[in-house]
C-alpha positions as CSV (number, residue, x, y, z in Angstrom):
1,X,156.2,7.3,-122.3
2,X,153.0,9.3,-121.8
3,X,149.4,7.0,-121.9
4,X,147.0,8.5,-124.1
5,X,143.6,9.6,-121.6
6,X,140.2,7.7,-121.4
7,X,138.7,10.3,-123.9
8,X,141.0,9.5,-126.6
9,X,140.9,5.6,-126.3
10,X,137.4,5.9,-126.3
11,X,137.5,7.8,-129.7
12,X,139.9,5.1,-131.2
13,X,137.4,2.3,-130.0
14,X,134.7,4.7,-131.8
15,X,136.7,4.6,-134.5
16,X,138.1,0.9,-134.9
17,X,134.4,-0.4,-133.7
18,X,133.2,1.7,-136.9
19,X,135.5,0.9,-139.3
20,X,134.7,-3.1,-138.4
21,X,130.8,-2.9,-138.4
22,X,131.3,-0.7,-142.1
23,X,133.2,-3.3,-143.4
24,X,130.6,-6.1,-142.3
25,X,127.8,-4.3,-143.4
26,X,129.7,-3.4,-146.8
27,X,129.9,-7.6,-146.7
28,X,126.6,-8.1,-146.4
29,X,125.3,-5.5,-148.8
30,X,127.0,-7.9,-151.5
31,X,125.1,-10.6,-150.6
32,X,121.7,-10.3,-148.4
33,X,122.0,-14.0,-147.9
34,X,124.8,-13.8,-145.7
35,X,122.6,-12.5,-142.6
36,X,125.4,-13.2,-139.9
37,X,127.2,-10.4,-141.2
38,X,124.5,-7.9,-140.7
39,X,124.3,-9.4,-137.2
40,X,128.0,-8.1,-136.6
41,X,128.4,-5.3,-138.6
42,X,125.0,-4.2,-136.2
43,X,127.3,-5.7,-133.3
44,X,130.0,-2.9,-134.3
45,X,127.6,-0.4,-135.0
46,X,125.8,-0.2,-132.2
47,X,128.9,-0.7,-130.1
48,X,130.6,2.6,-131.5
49,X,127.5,4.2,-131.1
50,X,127.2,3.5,-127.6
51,X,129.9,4.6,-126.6
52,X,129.6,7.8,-128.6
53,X,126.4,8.2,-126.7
54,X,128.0,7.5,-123.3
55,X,130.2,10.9,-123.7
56,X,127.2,12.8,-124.9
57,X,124.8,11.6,-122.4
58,X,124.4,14.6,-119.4
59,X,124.8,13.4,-116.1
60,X,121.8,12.5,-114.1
61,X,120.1,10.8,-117.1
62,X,119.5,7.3,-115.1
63,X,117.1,6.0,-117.4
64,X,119.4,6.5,-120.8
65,X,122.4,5.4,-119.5
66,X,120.4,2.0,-118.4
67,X,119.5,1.8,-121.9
68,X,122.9,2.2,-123.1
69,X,123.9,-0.6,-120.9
70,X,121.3,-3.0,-122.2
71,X,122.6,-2.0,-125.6
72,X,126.1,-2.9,-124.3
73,X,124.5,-6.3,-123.7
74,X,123.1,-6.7,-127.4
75,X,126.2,-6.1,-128.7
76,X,127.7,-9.1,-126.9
77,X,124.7,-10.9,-128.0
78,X,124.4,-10.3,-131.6
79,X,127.6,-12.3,-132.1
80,X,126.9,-15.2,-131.4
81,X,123.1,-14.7,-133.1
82,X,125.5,-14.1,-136.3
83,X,127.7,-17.2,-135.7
84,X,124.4,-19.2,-134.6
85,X,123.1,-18.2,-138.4
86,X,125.9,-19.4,-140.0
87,X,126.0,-22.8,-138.4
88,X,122.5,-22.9,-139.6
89,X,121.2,-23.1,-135.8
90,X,118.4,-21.2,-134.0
91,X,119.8,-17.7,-134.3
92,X,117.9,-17.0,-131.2
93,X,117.8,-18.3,-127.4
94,X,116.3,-17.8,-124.3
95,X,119.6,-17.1,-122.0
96,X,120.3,-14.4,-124.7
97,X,117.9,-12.2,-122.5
98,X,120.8,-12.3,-119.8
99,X,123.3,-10.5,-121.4
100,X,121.0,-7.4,-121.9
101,X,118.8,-7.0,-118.5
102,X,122.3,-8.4,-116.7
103,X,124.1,-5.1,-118.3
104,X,121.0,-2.7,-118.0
105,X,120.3,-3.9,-114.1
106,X,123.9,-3.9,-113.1
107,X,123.7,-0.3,-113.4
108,X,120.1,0.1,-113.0
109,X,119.5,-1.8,-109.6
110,X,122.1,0.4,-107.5
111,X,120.4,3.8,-108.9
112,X,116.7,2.6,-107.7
113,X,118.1,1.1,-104.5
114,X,119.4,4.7,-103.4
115,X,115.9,6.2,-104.6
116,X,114.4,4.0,-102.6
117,X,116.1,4.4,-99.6
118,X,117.3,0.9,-99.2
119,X,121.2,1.7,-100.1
120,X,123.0,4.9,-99.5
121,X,124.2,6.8,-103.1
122,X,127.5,6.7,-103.9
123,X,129.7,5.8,-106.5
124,X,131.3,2.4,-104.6
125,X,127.7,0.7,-105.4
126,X,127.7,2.2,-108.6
127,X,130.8,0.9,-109.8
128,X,130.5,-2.6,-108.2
129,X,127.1,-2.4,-110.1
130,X,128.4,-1.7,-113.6
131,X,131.4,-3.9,-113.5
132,X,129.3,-7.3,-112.1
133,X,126.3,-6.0,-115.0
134,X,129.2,-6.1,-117.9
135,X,131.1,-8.9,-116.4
136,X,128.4,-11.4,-116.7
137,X,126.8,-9.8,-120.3
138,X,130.6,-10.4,-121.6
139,X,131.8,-13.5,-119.7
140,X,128.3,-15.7,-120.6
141,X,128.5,-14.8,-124.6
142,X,132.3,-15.0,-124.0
143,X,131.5,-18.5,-123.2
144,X,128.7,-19.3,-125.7
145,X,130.4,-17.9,-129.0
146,X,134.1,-19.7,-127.9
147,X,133.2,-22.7,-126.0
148,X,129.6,-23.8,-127.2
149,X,128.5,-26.7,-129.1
150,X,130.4,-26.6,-132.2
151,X,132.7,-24.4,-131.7
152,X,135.9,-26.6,-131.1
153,X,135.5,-26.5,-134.9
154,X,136.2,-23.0,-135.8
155,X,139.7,-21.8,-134.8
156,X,137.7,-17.9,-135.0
157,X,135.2,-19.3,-133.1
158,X,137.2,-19.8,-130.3
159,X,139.3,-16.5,-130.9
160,X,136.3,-14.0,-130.5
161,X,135.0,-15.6,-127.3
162,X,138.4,-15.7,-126.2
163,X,138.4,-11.8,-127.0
164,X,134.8,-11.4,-125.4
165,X,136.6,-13.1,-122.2
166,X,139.9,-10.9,-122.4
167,X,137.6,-8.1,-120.9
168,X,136.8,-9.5,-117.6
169,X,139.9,-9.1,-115.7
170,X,139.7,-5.1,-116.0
171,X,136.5,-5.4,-114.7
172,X,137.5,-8.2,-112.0
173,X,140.2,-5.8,-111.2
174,X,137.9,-2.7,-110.9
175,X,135.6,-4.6,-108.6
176,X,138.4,-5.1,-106.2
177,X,139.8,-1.6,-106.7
178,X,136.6,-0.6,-105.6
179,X,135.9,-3.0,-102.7
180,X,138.5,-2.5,-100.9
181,X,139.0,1.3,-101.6
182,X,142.3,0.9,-103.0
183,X,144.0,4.3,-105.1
184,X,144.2,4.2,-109.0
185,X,140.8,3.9,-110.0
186,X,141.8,6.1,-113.2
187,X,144.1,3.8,-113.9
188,X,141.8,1.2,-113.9
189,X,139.4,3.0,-116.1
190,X,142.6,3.2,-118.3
191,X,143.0,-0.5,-118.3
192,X,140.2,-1.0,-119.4
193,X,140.4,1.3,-122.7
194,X,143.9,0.4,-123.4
195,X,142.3,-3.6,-123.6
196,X,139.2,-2.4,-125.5
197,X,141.9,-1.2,-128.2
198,X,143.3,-4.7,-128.8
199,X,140.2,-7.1,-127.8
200,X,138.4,-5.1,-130.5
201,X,140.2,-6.0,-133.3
202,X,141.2,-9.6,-131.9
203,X,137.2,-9.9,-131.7
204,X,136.4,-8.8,-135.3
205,X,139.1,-10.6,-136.8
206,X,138.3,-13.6,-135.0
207,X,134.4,-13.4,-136.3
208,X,136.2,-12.3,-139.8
209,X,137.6,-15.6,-140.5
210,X,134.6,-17.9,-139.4
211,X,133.3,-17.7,-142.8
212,X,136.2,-18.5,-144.3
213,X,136.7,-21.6,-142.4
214,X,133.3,-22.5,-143.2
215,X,133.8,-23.0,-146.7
216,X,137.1,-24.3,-146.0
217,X,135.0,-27.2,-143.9
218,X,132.6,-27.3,-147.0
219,X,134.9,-27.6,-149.8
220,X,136.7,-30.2,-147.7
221,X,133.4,-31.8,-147.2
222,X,132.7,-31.7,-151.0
223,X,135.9,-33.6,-151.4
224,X,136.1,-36.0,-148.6
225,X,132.2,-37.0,-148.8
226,X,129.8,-39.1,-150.7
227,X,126.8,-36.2,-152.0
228,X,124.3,-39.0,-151.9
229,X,124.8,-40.6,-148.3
230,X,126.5,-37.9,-146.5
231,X,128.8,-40.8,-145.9
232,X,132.7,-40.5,-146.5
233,X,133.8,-41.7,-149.8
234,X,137.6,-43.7,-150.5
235,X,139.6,-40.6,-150.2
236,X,137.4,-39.6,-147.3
237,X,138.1,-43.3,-145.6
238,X,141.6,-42.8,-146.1
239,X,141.4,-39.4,-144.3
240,X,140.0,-41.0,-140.9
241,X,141.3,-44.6,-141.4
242,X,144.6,-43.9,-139.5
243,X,142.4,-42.6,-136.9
244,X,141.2,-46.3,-136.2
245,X,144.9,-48.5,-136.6
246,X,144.9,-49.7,-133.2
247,X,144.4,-53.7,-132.0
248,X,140.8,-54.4,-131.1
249,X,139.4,-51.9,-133.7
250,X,136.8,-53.6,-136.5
251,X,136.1,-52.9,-139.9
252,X,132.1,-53.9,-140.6
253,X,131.7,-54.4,-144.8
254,X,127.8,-53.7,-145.7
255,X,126.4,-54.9,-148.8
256,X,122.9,-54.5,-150.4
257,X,121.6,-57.9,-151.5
258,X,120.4,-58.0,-154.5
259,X,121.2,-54.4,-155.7
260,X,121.5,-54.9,-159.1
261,X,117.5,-56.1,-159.4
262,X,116.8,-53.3,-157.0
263,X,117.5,-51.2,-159.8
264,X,116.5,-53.2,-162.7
265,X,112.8,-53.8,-160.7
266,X,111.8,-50.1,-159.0
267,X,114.5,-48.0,-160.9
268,X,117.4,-46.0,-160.4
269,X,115.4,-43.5,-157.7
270,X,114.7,-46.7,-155.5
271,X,117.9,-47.9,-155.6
272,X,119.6,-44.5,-154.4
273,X,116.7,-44.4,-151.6
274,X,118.2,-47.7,-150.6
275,X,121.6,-46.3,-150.4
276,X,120.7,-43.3,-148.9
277,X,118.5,-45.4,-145.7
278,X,122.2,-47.7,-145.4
279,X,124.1,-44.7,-145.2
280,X,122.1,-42.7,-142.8
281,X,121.9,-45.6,-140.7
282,X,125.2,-46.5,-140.9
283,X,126.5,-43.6,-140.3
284,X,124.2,-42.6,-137.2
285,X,124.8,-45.7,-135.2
286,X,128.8,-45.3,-136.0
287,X,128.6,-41.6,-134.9
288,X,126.8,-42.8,-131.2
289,X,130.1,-45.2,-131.1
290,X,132.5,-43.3,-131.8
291,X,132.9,-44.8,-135.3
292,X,132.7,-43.4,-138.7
293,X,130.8,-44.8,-142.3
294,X,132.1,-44.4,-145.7
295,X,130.8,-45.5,-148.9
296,X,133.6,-47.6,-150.9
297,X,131.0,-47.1,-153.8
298,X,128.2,-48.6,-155.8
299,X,126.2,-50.3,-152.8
300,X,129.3,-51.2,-150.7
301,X,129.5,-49.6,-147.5
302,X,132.0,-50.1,-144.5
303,X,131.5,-48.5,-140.8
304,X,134.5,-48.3,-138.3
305,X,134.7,-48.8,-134.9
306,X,137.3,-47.7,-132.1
307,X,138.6,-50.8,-130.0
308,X,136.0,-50.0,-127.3
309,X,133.2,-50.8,-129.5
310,X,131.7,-53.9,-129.6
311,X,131.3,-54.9,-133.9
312,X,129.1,-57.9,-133.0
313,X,126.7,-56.0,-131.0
314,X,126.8,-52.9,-133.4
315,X,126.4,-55.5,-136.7
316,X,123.6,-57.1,-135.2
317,X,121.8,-53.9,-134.2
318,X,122.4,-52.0,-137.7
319,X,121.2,-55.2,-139.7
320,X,117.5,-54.8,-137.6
321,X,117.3,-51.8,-138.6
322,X,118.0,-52.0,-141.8
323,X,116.2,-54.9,-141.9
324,X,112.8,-52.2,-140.7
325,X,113.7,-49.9,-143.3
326,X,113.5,-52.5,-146.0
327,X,110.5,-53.7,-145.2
328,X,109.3,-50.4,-145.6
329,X,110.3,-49.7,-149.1
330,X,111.1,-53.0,-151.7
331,X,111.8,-55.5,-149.2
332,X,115.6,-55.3,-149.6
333,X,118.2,-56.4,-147.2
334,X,121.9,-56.5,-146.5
335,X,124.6,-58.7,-145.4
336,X,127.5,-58.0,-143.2
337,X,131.0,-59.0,-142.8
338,X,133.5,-58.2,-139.6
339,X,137.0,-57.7,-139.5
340,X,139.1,-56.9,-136.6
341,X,142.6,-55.2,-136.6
342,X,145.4,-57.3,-135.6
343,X,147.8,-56.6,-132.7
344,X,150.9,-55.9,-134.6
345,X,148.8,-54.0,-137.9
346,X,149.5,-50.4,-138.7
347,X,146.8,-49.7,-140.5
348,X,143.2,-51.1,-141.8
349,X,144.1,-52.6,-145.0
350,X,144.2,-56.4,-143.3
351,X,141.0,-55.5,-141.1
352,X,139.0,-54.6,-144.3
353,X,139.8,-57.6,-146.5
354,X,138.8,-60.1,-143.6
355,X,135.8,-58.1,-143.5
356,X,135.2,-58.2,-146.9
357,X,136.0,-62.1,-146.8
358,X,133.0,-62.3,-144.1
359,X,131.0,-60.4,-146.0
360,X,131.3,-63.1,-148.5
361,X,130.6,-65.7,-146.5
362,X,127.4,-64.1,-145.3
363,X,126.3,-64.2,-149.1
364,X,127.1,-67.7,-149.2
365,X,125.3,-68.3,-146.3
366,X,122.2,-66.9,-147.7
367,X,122.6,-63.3,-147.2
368,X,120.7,-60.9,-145.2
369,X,122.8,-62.0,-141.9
370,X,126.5,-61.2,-140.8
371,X,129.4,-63.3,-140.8
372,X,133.1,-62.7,-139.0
């Protein structure tokens, strides 16, 4: 079998990197909204173009070529400025800048050492220049659009960077090539093409699906959550509750004393404000622990916490707080009741009646306190 030659992968990569960045663009065109698909279709773009401009560059122009390395490096960065959009983050950051002067000095440094005397000019430098410059523009935004904050949560997420990082060992491999003088630098140059042709298309079909696993999460969200508290709702609790069937986990029951004349007194709009306040709370603290809050309806709420956490300590924090907030609005309180699961129970069903029992109790007791 007979490889195809640089020039020709380099055409397909033109080609494929096009084809992507049209298809992008053609995305966002539908809908201007959608700005992290202009970011990639640009990504593509720019990428095609580059290398288009790398053939038709004459030799000798230092300065261009520099500047079509720093372009190298935007194109690394400008997905992960789209995915940043998307997850409604800063598109922007200030490590971004590495990517792009990394590329562009990489090949720019060993072309002013030589003209400054301070190197001699060859092409070992050279090469050892442009494969470091490209291996940390790639490897850093390889790391930030697969591995960041977040993106344990996107399946394409994680593909693209691990696309972005399928790159380095061609240039890990050329910078030993070229260390140690070893033969087949053309076939190293080849390596490299031949993984453009599949990393490309692993990349954009990676960044591709992001979207679609981002309504996936929102529709699941819209399903699964309370719109008012941001809290889980029944079907929502029964989604994580298996998550917390182990001895030594609690169930904490929240109720709004009172409610009822909240309403009747202030109006409907108080008594959501109410619910909204529990539920942020709520579910802030739980989130810190490890624990989760869902909204069983009307003003009942119930927070779960892992067997590490300590439901005493949380329940007494959380009512403080809430206790804060109400004083701030119509002086309303809540009362609390704790149930723990049972060594032996396979799920919360026990755990949550005991704590609904408490939270009777507490009532009884003269509410705004916590019972177990």
């Amino acid at each position: 079998m007979q490889f195809p030659d640089v020039d020709t992968l380099r055409l397909c990569s033109i080609l494929a990197s096009s084809a992507f960045g049209l298809v992008f663009t053609t995305l966002w065109l539908r809908n201007r909204s959608e700005r992290h698909l202009a970011m990639w279709g640009l990504s593509s773009l720019l990428y095609g173009g580059a290398i288009l401009a790398f053939s038709m560059t004459p030799p000798g122009s230092s300065a261009t070529v520099t500047a079509l390395y720093a372009l190298l490096g935007l194109t690394n960065v400008l997905p992960v400025v789209g995915a940043n959009l998307l997850d409604g983050k800063r598109p922007l950051a200030g490590w971004m800048a590495i990517p792009i002067l990394g590329a562009a000095l990489g090949h720019g440094l060993p072309i002013a050492a030589a003209d400054l005397g301070w190197a001699a000019s060859n092409g070992t430098l050279q090469t050892l220049g442009d494969a470091l410059g490209l291996s940390l523009s790639m490897g850093l935004c390889g790391l930030m659009l697969g591995f960041d904050c977040g993106a344990s949560q996107s399946a394409g997420r994680r593909m693209a960077g691990l696309a972005m990082l399928g790159y380095l060992p061609a240039y890990v491999l050329s910078i030993i090539v070229t260390i140690l003088a070893l033969p087949g630098a053309e076939w190293v140059a080849l390596l490299a093409m031949l993984s453009d042709q599949v990393l490309l298309g692993v990349l954009n079909l990676g960044l591709l699906s992001i979207p679609v696993e981002h309504v996936q999460r929102q529709l699941r969200d819209a399903a699964l959550r309370d719109p008012l508290t941001g809290t889980w709702n029944r079907a929502g609790l029964d989604h994580i509750a298996p998550g917390f069937a182990a001895a030594g986990a609690a169930a904490i029951a929240i109720d709004v004393d009172h409610f009822k004349s909240i309403n009747d007194r202030f109006g409907h709009a108080a008594g959501d404000d109410v619910l909204v306040a529990v539920g942020r709370e709520a579910r802030d603290m739980a989130i810190v622990c490890d624990g989760q809050a869902a909204r069983l309806g009307g003003d009942e709420f119930v927070v779960l916490l892992p067997p590490a956490g300590d439901a005493h300590a949380f329940a007494a924090v959380l009512l403080e707080r809430l206790r804060a907030v109400g004083e701030t609005q119509s002086g309303w309180s809540v009362s609390m009741g704790i149930g723990e699961v049972l060594a032996g129970e396979a799920s919360l069903i026990h755990a949550i009646r005991r704590a609904d029992m408490s939270l009777y109790e507490a009532k009884a007791r003269g509410r705004a306190r916590i019972a177990a």
